[in-house]
C-alpha positions in Angstrom: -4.8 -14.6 47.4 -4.9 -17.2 44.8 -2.5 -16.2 41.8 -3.3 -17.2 37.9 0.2 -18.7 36.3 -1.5 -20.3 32.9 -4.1 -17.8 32.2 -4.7 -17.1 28.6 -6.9 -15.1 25.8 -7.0 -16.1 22.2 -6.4 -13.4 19.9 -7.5 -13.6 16.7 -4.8 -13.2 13.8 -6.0 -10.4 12.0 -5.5 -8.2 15.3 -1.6 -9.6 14.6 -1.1 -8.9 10.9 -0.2 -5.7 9.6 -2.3 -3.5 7.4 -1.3 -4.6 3.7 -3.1 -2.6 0.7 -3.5 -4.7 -2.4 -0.9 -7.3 -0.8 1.9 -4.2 -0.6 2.3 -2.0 2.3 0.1 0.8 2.5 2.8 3.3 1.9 4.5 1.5 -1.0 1.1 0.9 -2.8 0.0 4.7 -2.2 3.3 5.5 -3.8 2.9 3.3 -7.0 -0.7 4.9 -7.2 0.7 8.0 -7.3 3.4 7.9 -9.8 1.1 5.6 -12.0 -1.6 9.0 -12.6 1.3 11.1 -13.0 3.1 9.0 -15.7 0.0 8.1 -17.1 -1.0 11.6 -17.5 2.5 12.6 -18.4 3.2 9.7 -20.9 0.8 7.1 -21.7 -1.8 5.1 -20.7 0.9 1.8 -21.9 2.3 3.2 -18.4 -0.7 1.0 -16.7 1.5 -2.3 -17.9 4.6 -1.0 -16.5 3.1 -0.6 -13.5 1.2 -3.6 -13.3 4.3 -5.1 -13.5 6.1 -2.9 -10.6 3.1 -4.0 -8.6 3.4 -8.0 -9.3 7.0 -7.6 -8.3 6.4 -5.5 -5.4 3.8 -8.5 -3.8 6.3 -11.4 -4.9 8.4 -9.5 -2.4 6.3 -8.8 0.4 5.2 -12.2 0.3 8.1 -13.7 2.2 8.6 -10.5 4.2 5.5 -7.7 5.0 7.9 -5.0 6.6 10.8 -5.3 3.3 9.1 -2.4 1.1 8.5 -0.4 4.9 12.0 -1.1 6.2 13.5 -0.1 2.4 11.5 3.1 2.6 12.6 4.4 5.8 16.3 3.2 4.6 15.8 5.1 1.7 14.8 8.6 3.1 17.3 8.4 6.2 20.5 10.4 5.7 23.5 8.6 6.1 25.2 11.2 8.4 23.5 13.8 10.7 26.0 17.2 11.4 25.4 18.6 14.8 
């Protein structure tokens, strides 16, 4: 039986890159979503600007680094010890 050594498929590089909403992970930019209706129904629509401006920071990050706001999330809602 004759064996294959250099066989390969191309894959195509959207089956490689993770799911980004907006240019933010899908979890940070559900967040932001969120607490922008509840400020803005809580304070003000100027809220939109502050927001905006979360949101422009949040991509600058996730520009050099998709997984930073995922990793920071999960960071965030770990506890630091676990009692047995």
């Amino acid at each position: 039986m004759r064996e294959i050594q250099d066989y390969s498929i191309p894959v195509h590089r959207s089956l490689l890159a993770n799911d980004m909403l907006l240019g933010i992970g899908t979890n940070a930019a559900i967040i932001l979503l969120v607490v922008t209706v509840l400020a803005v129904n809580m304070i003000g629509l100027w809220f939109l600007l502050v927001s905006v401006g979360i949101y422009f920071v949040l991509r600058i990050l996730c520009k050099e680094d998709p997984y930073l706001l995922e990793i920071t999330l999960n960071n965030l809602l770990e506890q630091d010890v676990y009692y047995g």
